[in-house]
The first five atom37 places (N, CA, C, CB, O) and aatype in JSON, in Angstrom:
{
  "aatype": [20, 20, 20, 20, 20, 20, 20, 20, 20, 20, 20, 20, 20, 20, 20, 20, 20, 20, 20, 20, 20, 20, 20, 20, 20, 20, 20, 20, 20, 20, 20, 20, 20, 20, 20, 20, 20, 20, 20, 20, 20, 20, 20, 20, 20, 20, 20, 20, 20, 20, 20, 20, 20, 20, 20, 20, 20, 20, 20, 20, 20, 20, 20, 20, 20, 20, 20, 20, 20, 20, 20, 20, 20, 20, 20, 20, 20, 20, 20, 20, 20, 20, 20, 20, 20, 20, 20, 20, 20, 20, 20, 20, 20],
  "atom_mask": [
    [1, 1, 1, 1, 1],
    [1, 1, 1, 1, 1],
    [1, 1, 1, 1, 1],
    [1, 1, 1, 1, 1],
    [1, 1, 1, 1, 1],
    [1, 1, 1, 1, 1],
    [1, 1, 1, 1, 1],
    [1, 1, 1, 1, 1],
    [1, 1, 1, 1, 1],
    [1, 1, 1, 1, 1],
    [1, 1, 1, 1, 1],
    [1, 1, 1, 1, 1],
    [1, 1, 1, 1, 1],
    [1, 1, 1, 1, 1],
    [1, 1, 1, 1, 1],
    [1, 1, 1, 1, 1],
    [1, 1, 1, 1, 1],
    [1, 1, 1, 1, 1],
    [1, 1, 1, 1, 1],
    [1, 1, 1, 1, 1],
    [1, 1, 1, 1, 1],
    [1, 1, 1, 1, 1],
    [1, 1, 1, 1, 1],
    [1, 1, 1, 1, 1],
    [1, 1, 1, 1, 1],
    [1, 1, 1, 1, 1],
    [1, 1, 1, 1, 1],
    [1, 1, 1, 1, 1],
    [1, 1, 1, 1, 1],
    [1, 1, 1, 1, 1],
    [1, 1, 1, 1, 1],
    [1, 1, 1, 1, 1],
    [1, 1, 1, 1, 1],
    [1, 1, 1, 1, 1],
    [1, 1, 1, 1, 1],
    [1, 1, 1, 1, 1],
    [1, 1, 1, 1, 1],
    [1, 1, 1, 1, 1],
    [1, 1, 1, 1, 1],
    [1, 1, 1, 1, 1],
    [1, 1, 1, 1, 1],
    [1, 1, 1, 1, 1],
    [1, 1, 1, 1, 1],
    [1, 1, 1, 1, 1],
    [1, 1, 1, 1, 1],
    [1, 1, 1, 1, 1],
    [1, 1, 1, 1, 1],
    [1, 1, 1, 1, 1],
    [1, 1, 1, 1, 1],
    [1, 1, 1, 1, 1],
    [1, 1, 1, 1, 1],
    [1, 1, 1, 1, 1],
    [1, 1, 1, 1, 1],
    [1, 1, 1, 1, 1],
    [1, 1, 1, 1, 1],
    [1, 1, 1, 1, 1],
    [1, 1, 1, 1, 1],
    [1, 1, 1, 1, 1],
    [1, 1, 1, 1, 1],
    [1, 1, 1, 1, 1],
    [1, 1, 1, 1, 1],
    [1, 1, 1, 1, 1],
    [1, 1, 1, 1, 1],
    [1, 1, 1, 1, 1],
    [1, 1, 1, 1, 1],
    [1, 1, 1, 1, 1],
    [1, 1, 1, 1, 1],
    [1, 1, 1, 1, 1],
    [1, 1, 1, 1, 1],
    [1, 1, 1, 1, 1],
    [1, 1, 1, 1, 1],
    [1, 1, 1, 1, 1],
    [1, 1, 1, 1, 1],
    [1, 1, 1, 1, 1],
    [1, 1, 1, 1, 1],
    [1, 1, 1, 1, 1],
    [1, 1, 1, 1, 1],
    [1, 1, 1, 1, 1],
    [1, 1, 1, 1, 1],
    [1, 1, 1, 1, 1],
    [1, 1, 1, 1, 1],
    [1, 1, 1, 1, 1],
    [1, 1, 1, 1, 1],
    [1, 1, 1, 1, 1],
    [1, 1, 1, 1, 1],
    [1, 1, 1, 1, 1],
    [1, 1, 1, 1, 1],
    [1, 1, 1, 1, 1],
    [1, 1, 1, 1, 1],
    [1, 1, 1, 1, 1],
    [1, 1, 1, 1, 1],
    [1, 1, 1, 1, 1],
    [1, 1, 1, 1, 1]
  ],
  "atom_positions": [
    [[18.33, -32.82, -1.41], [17.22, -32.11, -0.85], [16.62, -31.22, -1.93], [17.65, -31.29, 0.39], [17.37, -30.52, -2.61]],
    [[15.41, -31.21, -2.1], [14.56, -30.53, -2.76], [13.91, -29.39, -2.38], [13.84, -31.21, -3.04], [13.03, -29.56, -1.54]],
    [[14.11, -28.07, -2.83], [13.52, -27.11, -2.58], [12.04, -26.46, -3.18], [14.4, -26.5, -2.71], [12.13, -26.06, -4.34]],
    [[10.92, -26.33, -2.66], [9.81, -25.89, -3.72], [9.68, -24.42, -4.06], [8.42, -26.28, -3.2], [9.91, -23.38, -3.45]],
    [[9.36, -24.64, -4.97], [9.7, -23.2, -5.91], [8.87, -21.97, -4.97], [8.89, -23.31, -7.89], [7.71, -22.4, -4.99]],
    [[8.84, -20.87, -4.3], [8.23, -19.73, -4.48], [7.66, -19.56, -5.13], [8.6, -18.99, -4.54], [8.19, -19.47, -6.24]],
    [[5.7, -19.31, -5.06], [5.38, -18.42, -5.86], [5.53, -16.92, -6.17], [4.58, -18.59, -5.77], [5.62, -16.27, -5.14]],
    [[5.59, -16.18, -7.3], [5.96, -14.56, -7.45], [5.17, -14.41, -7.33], [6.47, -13.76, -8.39], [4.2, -15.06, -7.72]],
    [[5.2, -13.39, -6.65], [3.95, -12.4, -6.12], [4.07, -10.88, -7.05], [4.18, -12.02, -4.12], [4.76, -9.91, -6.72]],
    [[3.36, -10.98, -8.05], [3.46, -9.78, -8.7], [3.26, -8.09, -8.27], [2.68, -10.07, -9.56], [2.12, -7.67, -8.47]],
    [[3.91, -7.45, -7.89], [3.97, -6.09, -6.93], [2.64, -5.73, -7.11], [5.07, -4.78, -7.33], [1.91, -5.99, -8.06]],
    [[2.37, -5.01, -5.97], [1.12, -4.72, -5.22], [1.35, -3.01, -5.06], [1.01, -5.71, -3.6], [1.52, -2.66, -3.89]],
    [[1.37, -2.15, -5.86], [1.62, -0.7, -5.75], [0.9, 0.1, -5.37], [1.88, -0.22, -6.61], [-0.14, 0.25, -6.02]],
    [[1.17, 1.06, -4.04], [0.56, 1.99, -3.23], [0.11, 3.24, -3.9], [1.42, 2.28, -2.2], [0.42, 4.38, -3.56]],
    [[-0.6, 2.92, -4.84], [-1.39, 3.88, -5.72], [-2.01, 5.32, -4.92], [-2.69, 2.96, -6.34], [-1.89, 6.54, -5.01]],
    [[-2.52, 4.61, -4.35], [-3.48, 5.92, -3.19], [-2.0, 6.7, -2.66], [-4.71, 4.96, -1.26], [-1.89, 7.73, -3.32]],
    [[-1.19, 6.59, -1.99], [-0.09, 7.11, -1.96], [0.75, 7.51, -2.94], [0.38, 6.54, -1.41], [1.65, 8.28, -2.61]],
    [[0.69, 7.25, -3.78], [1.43, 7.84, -5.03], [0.59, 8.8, -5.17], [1.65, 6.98, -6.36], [1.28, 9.79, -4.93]],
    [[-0.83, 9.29, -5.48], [-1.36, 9.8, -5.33], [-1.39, 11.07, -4.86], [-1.67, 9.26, -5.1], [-1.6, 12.1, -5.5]],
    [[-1.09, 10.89, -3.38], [-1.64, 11.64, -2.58], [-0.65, 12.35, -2.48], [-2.21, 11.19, -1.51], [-0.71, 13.48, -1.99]],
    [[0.8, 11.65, -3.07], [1.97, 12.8, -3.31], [2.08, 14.04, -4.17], [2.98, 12.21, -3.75], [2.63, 15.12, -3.96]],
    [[1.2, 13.4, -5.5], [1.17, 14.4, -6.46], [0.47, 15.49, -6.2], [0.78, 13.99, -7.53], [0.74, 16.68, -6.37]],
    [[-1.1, 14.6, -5.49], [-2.01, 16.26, -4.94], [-1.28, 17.06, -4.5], [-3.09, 16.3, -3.73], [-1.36, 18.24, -4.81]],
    [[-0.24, 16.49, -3.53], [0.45, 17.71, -2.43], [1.59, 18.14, -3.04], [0.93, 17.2, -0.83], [2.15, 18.77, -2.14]],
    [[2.17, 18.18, -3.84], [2.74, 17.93, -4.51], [4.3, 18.24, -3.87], [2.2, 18.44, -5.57], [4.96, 19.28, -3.86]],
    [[4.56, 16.99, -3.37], [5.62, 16.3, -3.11], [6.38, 15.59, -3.13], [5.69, 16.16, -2.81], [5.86, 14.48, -3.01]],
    [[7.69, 15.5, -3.24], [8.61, 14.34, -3.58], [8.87, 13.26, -2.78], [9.75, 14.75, -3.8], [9.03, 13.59, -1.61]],
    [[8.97, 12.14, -2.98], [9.38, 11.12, -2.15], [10.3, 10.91, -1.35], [9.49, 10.39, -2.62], [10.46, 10.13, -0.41]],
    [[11.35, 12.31, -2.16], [12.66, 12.64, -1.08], [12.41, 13.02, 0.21], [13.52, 13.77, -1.49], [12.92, 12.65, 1.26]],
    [[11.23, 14.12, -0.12], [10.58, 15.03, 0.79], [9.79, 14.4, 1.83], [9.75, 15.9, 0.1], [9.61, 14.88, 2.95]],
    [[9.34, 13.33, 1.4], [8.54, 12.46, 2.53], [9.32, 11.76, 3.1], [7.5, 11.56, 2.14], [9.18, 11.79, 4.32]],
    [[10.4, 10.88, 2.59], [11.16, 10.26, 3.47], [12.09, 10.46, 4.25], [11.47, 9.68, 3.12], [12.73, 9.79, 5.06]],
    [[12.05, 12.58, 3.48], [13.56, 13.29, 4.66], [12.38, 13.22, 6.41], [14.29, 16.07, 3.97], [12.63, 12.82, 7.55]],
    [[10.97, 13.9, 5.7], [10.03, 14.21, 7.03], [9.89, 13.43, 8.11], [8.77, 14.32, 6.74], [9.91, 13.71, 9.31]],
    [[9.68, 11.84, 7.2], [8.87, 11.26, 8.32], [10.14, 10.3, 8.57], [7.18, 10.51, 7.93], [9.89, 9.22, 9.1]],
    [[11.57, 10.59, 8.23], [12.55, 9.47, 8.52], [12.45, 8.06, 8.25], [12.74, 9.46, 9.71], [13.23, 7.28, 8.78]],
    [[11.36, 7.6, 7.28], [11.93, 6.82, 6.32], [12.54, 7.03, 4.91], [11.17, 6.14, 6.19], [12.27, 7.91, 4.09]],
    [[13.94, 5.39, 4.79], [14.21, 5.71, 3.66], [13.91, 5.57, 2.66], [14.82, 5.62, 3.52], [13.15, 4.73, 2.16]],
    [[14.67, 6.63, 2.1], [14.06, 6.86, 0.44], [14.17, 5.64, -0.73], [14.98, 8.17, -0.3], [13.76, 5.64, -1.89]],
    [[14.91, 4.58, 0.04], [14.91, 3.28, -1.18], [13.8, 2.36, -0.23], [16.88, 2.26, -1.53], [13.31, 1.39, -0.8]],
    [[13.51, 2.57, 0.78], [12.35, 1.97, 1.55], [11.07, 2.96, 1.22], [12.71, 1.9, 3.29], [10.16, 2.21, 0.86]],
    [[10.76, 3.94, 1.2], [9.64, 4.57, 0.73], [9.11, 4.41, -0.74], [9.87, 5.84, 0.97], [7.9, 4.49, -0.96]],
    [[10.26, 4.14, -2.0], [10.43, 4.15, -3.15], [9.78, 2.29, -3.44], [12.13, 4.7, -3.48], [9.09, 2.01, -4.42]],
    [[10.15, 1.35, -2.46], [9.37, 0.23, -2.71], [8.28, 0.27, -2.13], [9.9, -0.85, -2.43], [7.55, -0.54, -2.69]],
    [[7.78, 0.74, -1.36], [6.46, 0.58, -0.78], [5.21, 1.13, -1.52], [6.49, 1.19, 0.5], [4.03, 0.85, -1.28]],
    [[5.69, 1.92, -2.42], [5.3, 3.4, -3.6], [4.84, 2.09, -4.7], [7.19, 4.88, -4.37], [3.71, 1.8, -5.1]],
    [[6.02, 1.51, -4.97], [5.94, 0.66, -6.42], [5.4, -1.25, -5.54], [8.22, 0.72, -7.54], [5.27, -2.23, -6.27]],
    [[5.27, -1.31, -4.54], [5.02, -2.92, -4.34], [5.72, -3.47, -4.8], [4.0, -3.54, -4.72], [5.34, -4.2, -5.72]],
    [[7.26, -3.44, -4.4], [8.15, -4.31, -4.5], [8.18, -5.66, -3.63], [9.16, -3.62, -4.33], [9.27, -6.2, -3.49]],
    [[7.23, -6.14, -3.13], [7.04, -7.71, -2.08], [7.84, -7.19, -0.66], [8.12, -9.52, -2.92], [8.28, -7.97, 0.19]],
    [[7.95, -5.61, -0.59], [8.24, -5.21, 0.95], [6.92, -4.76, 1.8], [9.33, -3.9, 0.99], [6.23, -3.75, 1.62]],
    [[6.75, -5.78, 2.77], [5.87, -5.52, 3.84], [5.61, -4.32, 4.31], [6.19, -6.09, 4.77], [6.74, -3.83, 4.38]],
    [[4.73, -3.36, 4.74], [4.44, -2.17, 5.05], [3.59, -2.61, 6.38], [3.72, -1.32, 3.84], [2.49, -3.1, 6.64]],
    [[5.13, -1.98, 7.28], [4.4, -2.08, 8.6], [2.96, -1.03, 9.61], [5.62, -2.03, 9.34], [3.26, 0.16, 9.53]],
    [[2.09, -1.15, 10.15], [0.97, -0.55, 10.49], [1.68, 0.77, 10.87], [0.08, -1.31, 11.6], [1.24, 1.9, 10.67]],
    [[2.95, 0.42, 11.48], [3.37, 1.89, 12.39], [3.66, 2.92, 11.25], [4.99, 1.74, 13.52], [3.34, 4.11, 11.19]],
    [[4.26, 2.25, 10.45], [4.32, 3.15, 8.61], [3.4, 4.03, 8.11], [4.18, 2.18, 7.32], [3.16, 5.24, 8.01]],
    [[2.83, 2.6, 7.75], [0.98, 2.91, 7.56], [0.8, 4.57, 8.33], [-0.29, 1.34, 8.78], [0.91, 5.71, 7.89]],
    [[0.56, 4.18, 9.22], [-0.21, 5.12, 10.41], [0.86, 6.29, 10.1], [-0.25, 4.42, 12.38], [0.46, 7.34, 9.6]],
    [[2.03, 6.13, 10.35], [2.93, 7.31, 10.0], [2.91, 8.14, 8.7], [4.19, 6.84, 10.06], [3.05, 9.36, 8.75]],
    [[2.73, 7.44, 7.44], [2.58, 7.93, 5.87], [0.88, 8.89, 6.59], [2.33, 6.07, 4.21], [0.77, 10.11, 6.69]],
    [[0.15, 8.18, 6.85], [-0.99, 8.52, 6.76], [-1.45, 9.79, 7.66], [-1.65, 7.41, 6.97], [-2.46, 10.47, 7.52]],
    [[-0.38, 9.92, 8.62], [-0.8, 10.79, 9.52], [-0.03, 12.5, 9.11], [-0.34, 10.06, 11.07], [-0.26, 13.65, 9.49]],
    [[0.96, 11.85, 8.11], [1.76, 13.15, 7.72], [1.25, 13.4, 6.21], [3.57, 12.93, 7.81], [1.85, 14.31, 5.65]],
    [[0.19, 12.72, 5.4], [-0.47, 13.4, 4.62], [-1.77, 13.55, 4.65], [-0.23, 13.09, 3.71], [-2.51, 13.98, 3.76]],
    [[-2.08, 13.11, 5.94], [-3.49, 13.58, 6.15], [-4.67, 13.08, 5.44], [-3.52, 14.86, 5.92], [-5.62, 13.59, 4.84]],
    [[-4.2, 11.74, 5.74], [-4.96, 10.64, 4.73], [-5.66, 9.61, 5.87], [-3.67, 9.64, 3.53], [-5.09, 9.5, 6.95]],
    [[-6.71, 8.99, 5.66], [-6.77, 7.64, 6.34], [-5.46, 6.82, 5.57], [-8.45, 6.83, 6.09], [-4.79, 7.23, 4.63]],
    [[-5.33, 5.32, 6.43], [-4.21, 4.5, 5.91], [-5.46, 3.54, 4.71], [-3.18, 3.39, 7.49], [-5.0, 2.75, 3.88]],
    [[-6.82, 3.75, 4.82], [-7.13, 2.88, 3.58], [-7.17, 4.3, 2.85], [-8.67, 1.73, 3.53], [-7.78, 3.81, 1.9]],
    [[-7.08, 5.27, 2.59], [-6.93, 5.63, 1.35], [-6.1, 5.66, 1.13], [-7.27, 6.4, 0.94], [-6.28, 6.1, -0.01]],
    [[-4.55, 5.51, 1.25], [-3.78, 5.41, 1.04], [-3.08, 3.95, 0.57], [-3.56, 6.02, 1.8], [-2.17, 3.87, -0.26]],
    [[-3.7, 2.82, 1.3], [-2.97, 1.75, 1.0], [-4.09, 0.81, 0.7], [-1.98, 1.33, 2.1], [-3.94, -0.41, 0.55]],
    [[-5.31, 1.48, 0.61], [-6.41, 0.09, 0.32], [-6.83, -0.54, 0.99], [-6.15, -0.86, -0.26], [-6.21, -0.57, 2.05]],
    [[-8.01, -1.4, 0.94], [-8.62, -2.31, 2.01], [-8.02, -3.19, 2.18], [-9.74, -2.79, 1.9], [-8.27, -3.92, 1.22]],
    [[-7.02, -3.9, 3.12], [-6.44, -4.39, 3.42], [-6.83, -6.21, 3.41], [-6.24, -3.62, 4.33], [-6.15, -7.22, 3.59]],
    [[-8.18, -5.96, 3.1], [-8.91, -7.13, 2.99], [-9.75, -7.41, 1.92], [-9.6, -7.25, 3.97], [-10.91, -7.73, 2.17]],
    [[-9.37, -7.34, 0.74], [-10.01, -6.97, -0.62], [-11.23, -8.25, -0.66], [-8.69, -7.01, -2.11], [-12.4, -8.09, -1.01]],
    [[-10.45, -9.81, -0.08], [-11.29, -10.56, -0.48], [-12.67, -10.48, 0.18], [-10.74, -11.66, -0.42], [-13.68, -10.58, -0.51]],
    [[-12.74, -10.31, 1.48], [-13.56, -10.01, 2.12], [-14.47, -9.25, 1.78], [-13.2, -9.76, 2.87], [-15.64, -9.51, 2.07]],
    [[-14.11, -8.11, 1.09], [-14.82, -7.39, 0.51], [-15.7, -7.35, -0.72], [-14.24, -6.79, 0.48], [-16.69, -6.65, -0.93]],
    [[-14.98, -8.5, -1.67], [-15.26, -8.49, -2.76], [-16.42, -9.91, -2.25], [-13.89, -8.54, -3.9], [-17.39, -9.99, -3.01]],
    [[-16.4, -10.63, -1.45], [-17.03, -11.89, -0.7], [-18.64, -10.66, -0.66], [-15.95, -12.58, 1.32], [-19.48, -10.61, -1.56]],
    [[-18.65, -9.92, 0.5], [-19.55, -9.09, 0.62], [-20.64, -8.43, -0.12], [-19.07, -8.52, 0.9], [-21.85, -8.45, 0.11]],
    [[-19.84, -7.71, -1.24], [-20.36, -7.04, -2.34], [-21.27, -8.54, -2.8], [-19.04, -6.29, -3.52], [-22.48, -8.64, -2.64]],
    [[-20.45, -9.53, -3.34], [-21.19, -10.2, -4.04], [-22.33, -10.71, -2.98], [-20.36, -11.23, -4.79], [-23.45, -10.56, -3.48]],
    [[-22.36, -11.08, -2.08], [-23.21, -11.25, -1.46], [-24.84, -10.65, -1.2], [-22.56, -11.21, -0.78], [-25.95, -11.17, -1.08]],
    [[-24.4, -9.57, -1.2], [-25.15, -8.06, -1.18], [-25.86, -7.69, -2.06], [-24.42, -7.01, -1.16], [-26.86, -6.98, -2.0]],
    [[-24.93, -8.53, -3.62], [-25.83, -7.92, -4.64], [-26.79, -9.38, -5.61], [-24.61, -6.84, -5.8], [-27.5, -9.42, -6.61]],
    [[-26.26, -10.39, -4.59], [-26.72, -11.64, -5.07], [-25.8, -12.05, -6.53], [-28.43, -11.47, -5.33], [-26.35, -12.71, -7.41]],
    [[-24.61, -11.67, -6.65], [-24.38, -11.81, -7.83], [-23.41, -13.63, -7.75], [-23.51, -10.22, -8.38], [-22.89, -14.08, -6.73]],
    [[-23.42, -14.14, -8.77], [-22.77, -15.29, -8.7], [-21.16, -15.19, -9.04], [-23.49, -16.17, -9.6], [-20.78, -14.97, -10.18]],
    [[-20.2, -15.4, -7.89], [-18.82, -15.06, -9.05], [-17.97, -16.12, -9.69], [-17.65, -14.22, -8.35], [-17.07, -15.8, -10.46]]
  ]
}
């Protein structure tokens, strides 16, 4: 039996949240003692380690720094977006 390879998905890092730690200036310890996630689960979601970030998260990170969840985690729909823009501006991509 033959298995097909996985593509790698090169990490996807929660920049806007990294971010929004330093403004406040807080530790990741500190966020994950608050909002009761853990700190090796908060620490991949930070760096886009290929761990899923569930909405209730989302909504939870976002509601305890007083962020929307797209500034924090991005448009969730980049292509769409980037579909749009070009659209909008007539540009060819």
């Amino acid at each position: 039996m033959t298995t097909t390879p996985q593509k790698h998905r090169p990490p996807r890092p929660a920049v806007g949240l990294k971010i929004a730690l330093l403004e406040r200036k807080l530790t990741q310890r500190q966020v994950a003692f608050d909002t009761r996630l853990g700190e090796v689960r908060l620490s991949n979601i930070i760096r886009g380690h290929g761990v899923p970030v569930t909405v209730a998260e989302q909504r939870l990170l976002a509601k305890y720094l007083r962020r929307t969840r797209k500034q924090l985690f991005g448009d969730p729909r980049p292509a769409r977006r980037v579909a749009a823009l070009v659209a909008e501006r007539g540009v060819v991509a």
